[in-house]
N, C-alpha and C positions, 0 to 999 in steps of 0.2 A: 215407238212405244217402249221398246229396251232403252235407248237411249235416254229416253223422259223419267224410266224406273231409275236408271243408274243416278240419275240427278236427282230426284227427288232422295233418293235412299241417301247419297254423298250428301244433301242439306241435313236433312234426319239426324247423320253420325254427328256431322259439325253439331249441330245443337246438343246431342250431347257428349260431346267432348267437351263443349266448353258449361253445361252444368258438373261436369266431373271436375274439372277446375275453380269453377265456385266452391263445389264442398270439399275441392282440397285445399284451396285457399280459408276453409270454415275451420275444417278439423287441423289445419295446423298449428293454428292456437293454441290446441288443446293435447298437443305433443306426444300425440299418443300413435303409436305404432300398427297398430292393428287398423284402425283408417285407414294410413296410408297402403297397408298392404292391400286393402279392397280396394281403392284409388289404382291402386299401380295395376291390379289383376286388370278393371276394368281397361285399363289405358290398355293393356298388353292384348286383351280382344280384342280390343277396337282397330289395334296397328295390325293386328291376324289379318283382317279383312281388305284397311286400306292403309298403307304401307307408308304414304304421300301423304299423311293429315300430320300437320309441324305441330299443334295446339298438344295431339294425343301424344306424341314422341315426348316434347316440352314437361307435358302430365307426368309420363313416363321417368323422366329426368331426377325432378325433383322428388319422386316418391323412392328412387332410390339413394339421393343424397338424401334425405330423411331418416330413412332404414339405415343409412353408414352403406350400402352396397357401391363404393366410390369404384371401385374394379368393374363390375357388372356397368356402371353408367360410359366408363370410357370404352370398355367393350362396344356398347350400343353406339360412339362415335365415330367409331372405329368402321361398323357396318352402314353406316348412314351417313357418311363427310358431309353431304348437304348439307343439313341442321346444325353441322359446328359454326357458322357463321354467324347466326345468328344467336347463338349462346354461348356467347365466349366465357362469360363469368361463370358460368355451371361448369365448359369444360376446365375453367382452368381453377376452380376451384379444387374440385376431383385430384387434380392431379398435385396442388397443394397439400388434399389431405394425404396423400398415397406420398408426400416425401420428396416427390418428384418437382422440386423446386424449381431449376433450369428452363423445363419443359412447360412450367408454369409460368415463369416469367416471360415465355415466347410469345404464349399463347397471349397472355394481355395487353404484351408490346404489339402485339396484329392489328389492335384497335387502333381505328384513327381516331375515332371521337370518342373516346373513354365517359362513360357513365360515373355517376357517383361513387355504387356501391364498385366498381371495376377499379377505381379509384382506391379506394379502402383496401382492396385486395391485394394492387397492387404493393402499399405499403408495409403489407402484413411478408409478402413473398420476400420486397427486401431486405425486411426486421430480419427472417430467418435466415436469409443470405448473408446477413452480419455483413452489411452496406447502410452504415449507419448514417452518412452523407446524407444518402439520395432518400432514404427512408424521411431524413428531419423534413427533407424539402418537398416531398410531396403530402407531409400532416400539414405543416404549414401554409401551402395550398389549398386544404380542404378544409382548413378553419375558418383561413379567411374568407373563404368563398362560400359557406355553410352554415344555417341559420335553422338548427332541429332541435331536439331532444336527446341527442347522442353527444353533444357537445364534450359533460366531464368524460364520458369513455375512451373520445378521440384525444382528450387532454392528459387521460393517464397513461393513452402510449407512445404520446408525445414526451412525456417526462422519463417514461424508459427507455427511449429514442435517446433521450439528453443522458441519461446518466452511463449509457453504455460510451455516448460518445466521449464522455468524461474521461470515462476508465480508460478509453485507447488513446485516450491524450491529443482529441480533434484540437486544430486551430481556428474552427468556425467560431464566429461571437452566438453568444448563446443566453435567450431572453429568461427572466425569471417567473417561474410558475407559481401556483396557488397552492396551498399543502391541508384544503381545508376537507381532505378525505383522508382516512389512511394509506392507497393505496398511493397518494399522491406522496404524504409523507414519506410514506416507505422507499419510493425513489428517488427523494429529495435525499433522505440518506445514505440511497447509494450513491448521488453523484457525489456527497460527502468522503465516503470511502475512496473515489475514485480518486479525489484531489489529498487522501493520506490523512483528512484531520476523521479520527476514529472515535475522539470523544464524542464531537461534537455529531456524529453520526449515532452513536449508543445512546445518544437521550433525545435525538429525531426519532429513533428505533422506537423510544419506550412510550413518546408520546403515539405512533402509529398502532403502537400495540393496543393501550388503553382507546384509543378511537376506533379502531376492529372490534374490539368486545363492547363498546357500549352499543355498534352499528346493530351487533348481531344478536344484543338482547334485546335491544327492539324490535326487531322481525323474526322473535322468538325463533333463533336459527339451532336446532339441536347442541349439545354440547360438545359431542363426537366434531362435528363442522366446523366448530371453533375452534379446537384443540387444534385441529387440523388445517386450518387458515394461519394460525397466531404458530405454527412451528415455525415454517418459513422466517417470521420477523425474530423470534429468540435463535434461532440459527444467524441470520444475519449477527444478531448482536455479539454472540460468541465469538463470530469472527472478528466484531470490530475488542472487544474484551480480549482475544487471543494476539492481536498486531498490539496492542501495550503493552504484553508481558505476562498477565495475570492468567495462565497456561489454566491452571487448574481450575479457576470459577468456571474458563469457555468448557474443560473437558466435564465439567458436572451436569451442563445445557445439552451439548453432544449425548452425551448420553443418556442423561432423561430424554429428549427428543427422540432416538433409536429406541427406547422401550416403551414407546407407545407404537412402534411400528406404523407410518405413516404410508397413506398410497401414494404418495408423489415420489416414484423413484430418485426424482432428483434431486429432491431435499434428502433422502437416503442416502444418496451416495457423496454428493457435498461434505452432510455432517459425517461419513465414515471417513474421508478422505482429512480433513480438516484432524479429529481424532488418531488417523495414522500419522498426521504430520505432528502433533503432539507427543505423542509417544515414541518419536526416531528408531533408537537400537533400543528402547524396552516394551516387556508386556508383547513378545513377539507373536502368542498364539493370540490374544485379541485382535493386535494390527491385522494376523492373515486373514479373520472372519470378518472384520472391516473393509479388509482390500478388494473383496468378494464383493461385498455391497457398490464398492466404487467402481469397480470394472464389468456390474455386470450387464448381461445385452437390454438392448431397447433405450440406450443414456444416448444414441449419436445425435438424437434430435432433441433430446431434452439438454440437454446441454453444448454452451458454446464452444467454438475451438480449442480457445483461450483454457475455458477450464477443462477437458478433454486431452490435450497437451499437459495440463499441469499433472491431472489423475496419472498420465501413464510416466509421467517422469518421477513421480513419488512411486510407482508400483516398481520403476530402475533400481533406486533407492533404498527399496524395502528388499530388494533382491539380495542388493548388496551385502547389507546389514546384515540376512540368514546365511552370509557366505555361499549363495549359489551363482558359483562363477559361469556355468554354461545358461542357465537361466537368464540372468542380468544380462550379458551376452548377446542373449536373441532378441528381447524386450529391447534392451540398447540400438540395434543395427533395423529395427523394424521401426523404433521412435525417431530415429534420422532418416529414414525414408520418408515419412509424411511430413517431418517437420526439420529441415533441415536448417535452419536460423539457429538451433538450439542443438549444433552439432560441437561445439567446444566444451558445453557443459555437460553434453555425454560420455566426450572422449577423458575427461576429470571422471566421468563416473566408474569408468570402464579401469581404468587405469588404480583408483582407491579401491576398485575389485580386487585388483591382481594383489595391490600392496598387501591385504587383508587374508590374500595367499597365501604372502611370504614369496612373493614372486616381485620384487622392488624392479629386476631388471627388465622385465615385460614390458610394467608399469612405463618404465622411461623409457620405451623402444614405443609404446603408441603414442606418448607426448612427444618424444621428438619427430615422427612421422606425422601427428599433424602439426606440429608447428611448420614442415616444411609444404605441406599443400595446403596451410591458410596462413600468409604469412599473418593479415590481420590481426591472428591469435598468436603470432609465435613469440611473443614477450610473457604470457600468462602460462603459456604451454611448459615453455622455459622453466621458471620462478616453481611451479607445479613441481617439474622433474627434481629440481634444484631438491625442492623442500622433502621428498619421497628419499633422496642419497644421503642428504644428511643426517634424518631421522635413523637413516642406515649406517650411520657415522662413515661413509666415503667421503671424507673431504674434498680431496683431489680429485675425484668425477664432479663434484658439485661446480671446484673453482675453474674446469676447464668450460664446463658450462656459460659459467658469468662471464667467463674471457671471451667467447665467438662471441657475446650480441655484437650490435654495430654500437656507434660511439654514440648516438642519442640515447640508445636504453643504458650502455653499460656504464656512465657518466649520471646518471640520475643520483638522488642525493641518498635513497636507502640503497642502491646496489653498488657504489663506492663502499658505503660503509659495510656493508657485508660482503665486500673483495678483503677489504684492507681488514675484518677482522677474523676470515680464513687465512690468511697470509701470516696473520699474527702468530694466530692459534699452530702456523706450520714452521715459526722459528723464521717466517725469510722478511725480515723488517724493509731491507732493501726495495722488492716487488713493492711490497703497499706504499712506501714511499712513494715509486715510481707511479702507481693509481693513482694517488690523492696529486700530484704534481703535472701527471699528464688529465685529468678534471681539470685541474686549477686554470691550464695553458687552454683546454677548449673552451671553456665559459668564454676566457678570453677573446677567443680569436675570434668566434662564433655568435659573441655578445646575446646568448639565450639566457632567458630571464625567467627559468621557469621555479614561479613559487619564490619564499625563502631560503636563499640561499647561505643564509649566516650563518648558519652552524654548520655546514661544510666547508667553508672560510676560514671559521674559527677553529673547528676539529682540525684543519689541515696545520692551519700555522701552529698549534700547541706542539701536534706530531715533528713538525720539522724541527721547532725550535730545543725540543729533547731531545731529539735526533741528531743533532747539532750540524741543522743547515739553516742560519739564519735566512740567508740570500731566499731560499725557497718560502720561508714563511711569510718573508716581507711583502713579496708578491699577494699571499694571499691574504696579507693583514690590510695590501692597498687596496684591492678589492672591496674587504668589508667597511674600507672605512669611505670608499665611495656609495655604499649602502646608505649609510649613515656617520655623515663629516660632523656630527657633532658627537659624538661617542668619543671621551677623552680617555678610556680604557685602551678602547683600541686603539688611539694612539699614542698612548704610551707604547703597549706593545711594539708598536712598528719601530720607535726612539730604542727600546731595547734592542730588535731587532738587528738595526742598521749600526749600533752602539758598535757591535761586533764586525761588521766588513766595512762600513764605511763613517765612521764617525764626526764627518761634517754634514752631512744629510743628516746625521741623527740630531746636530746641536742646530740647524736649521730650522728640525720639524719642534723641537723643544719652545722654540720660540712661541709657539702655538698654544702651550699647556698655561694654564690659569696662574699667576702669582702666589706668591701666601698668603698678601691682603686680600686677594679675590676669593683666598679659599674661606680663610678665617679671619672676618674682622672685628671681631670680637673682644678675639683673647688676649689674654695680655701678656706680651711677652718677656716682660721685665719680671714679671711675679714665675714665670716658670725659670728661668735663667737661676734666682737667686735662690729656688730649691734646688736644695743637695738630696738628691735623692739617698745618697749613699747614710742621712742621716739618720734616715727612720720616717717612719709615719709621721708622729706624733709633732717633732721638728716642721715638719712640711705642713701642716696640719695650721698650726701655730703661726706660720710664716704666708698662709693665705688668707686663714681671719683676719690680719691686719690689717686692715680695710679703711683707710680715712675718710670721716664723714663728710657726708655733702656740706656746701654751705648756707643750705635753706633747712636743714636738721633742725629741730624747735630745742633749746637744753633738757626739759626735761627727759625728753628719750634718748641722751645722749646721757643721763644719769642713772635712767633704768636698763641700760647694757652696761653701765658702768659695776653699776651693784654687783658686788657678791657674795656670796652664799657665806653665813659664819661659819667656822671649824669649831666643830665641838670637840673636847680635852676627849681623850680616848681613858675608859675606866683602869685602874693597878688594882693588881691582885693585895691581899689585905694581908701578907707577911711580906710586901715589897719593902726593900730595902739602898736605897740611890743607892752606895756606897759600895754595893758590892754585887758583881756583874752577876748576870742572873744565869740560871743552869740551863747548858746549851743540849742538855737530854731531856730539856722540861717537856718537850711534845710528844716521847715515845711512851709505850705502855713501861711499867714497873719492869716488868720482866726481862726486857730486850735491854734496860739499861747496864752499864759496866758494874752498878758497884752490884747488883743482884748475879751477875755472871760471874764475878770474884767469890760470893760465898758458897754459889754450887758448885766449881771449881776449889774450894776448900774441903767442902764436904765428898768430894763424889775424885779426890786425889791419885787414888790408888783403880783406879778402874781404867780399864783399856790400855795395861801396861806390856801386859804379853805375859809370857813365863819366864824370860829372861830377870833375874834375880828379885821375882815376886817369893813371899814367903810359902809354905804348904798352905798354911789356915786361909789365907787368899786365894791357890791354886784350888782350893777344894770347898770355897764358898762358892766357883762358879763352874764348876763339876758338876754337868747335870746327873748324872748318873749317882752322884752322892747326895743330891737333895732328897729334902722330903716329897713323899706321895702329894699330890694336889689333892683339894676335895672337888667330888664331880659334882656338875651344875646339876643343878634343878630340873628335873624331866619337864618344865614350863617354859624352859630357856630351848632358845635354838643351837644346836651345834655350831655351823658355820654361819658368824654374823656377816649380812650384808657389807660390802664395802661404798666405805662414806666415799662423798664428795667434799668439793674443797669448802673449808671451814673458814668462816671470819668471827674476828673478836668481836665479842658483845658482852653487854654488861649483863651482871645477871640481877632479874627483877625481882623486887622482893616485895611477897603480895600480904596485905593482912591479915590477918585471919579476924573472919566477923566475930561478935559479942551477939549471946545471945540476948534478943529483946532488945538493940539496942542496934543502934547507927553504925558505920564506917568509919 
């Protein structure tokens, strides 16, 4: 009879357990929380009594993924291990939402036969994992094998799949999608961005924008929702507006976007980040209230690695630039622990800290310490220190520097040239000789072809041949002209060259160089010969026009070059006189001429004689002190007149005076 009760009453719960699951399966439509919490209490009673019903656990389950209670549901797996077997997608959801990525991907891998939506899940755990690979190949599996109503949703994360793999520069072939959503668009843009063409991403941008707000005033979506969807895409665009140049358009987007304060932290901190990198060393109390936004908690999962690594290496940056050396410092030595790939561009940072000191010798004590434990880096590390000594005008720490590389770095074409023009700058012409000479000998012997090397050929042999070591230039003129054996400059040069040690080789290589009829055969060298230059233009001028006509010339155009021009009689003055030669003062003004200088000289005889046997009545006409009183000027006149400027002769005009009532 107990026995018969406990089974009847165990049928009884089953029934309703599974109408509790009817009307949670009813009310979840209708996404309302308060349901589910009467769902979940019932289930919670029913598991009070019997412990062992999977249906009521199950109920249990989802009324708390419903509520977000993802803590509380792994709790309950945790109590009950039996029933994880049978719901692996619930647990390993849970543990998706809770962050717990790893433990989630374990849990779906435990499935042998993977379900649809376990499927789906799985893809979603490796998006986040940033396993872009395995993520394309398991949508692509569920497309092809999937025939529902979900179809564009699995297609837009399929396209986010493809554009991230873009940006990390996958070599997988990668099919082309549809872009007949925005959302589609928008990713189609960033795989845009990923491959560097920015224009053509800025006007996929603008079309995804305009298709978002037509989407959203059709299903009359608030304004607030739009503003708030469409930030995202003018954020994007800023960026691609900011990688062309045009700094300022992106910093005006940035910032409208930041003063509508948006809830998606990670468009927040994007566009502050983006903003701080605009504004470098200025606007420093902005950047700090930006850098806030970029670094602050809850971004680990809303944002990628990639850009996570970027945010704290702009936040090194920003350290730098406010001169906080123990700051930059810490931020520095805790961003090479997570990410040490990007430990050369630290040790540069840490280093433009110290300089920024006034600390230059720190600076070149942590680049040449890590140039010696990567050596990967120690040409960069190097060339770094280099530029940090010079800026400090040490020359000689810089050129002991360039002198240790090995003979592959220190033989390159810009770091010869910057041996050879500290060597200059230090008066030792000899040393740089010896650079550009022991260069010339390795290309040689080593036969490395890196790049163009003409102009360290050419640069060396000018150097030697001023220098006056032909032998050494020749070398390197042979060189250049095994570059390029048709260049008759260069070898002429080399014919100069060898002119000077060895002048049968020079009349050898001459053989080589072009005729005169090859150069010019044109000109005629009979008509330059029979110009004498020494006669004049005008001579030479004369002696080219004469030109003998052809003999298909027709006569008449041989009569109208003949023609020329009549001379017209030049007009005589109207008291000309043949007979008698005309006055060789006829062009000067009256005054400048002798016989006007004879009669003021007559007149003006006795003046500027001295006192030696002048008479009194002379000595005492230029006796100022025995003249008369002057009369004073006019109170209308000025005292001290202005002093003129230089004067020229001109005629003076003489104007009429009008008639009254009458004409000019």
């Amino acid at each position: 009879m107990i026995k018969t009760f406990f089974l009847w009453k165990s049928v009884r719960m089953m029934k309703q357990c599974i109408m509790a699951m009817k009307t949670f399966y009813c009310r979840m439509m209708s996404n309302l929380s308060f349901w589910f919490a009467v769902e979940l209490s019932k289930s919670l009673s029913l598991l009070h009594s019997y412990q062992d019903e999977e249906k009521a656990f199950h109920c249990k389950i989802v009324c708390l993924i419903q509520l977000s209670r993802f803590q509380d549901a792994l709790q309950a797996f945790q109590k009950q291990p039996k029933f994880a077997e049978n719901m692996i997608f619930e647990k390993a959801y849970c543990q998706y939402r809770l962050n717990q990525t790893q433990e989630a991907l374990k849990t779906v891998n435990s499935c042998a036969n993977p379900s649809l939506k376990i499927k789906e899940l799985t893809a979603q755990i490796l998006y986040r994992l940033e396993r872009y690979d395995d993520c394309f190949d398991v949508y692509r599996d569920i497309i092809k094998n999937t025939t529902d109503d979900y179809e564009d949703e699995r297609e837009t994360n399929l396209s986010a799949v493809v554009a991230n793999m873009t940006i990390e520069g996958t070599n997988k072939q990668i099919p082309e999608l549809r872009e007949q959503t925005y959302e589609l668009a928008y990713n189609a843009a960033c795989r845009l961005i990923g491959r560097g063409q920015y224009l053509e991403a800025e006007r996929k941008l603008k079309v995804a924008e305009k298709l978002c707000r037509e989407v959203m005033e059709e299903d009359a979506v608030p304004e607030e929702d739009v503003e708030e969807e469409l930030g995202i895409i003018r954020v994007q665009q800023a960026y691609c507006i900011q990688m062309q140049g045009r700094e300022k358009e992106a910093q005006a987007i940035y910032t409208a976007t930041l003063k509508r304060k948006p809830e998606d932290i990670g468009l927040v901190a994007i566009a502050s980040n983006n903003s701080v990198a605009i504004n470098k060393d200025q606007n420093i109390f902005d950047s700090k209230k930006k850098m806030k936004n970029a670094t602050s908690d809850g971004l680990q999962h809303k944002l990628t690695s990639r850009q996570r690594k970027d945010v704290a290496f702009n936040q090194c940056l920003f350290a730098m630039y406010n001169n906080q050396v123990e700051h930059c410092n810490h931020l520095c030595e805790k961003l090479v622990k997570q990410h040490p790939e990007i430990a050369s561009s630290i040790a540069l940072v840490q280093a433009t800290c110290l300089a920024r000191d006034n600390k230059p010798t720190g600076a070149t004590v942590i680049l040449n310490s890590f140039a010696k434990s990567h050596p990967s880096t120690a040409l960069e590390m190097k060339l770094a220190s280099v530029h940090l000594l010079l800026s400090e005008g040490l020359l000689n720490e810089a050129v002991n520097i360039l002198s240790t590389l090995n003979d592959e770095d220190k033989f390159k074409p810009g770091i010869v040239s910057a041996l050879v023009t500290l060597y200059l700058a230090q008066n030792n012409r000899d040393t740089a000789s010896q650079v550009l000479q022991q260069a010339v000998e390795w290309y040689r012997k080593n036969k490395v072809s890196s790049g163009d090397l003409s102009a360290l050929w050419r640069q060396a042999a000018d150097f030697h041949l001023r220098g006056g070591e032909p032998a050494v230039a020749a070398r390197s003129l042979s060189e250049l002209l095994k570059l390029n054996p048709d260049d008759k400059k260069t070898l002429a040069q080399l014919i100069i060259a060898y002119a000077q040690f060895d002048p049968s080789k020079a009349k050898a290589l001459s053989k080589q160089l072009a005729t005169s009829a090859d150069l010019s055969p044109v000109t005629d060298v009979d008509t330059l010969e029979a110009a004498n230059w020494m006669m004049g233009t005008k001579v030479i001028k004369k002696a080219v026009s004469k030109v003998e006509p052809s003999p298909g010339t027709p006569a008449n155009e041989l009569l109208q070059k003949k023609k020329k021009r009549r001379k017209r009689s030049g007009k005589l003055p109207k008291n000309y006189d043949p007979n008698c030669d005309p006055d060789p003062e006829r062009w000067l003004p009256r005054h400048e001429r002798s016989q006007f200088r004879k009669k003021k000289d007559r007149r003006n005889k006795d003046v500027g004689k001295g006192t030696q046997g002048a008479t009194t009545n002379a000595s005492d006409q230029y006796d100022i002190t025995k003249m008369p009183s002057q009369q004073k000027s006019p109170p209308n006149q000025q005292n001290s007149p202005a002093p003129e400027g230089p004067r020229q002769h001109q005629r003076k005009v003489q104007h009429k005076k009008k008639k009254k009532g009458g004409k000019w």
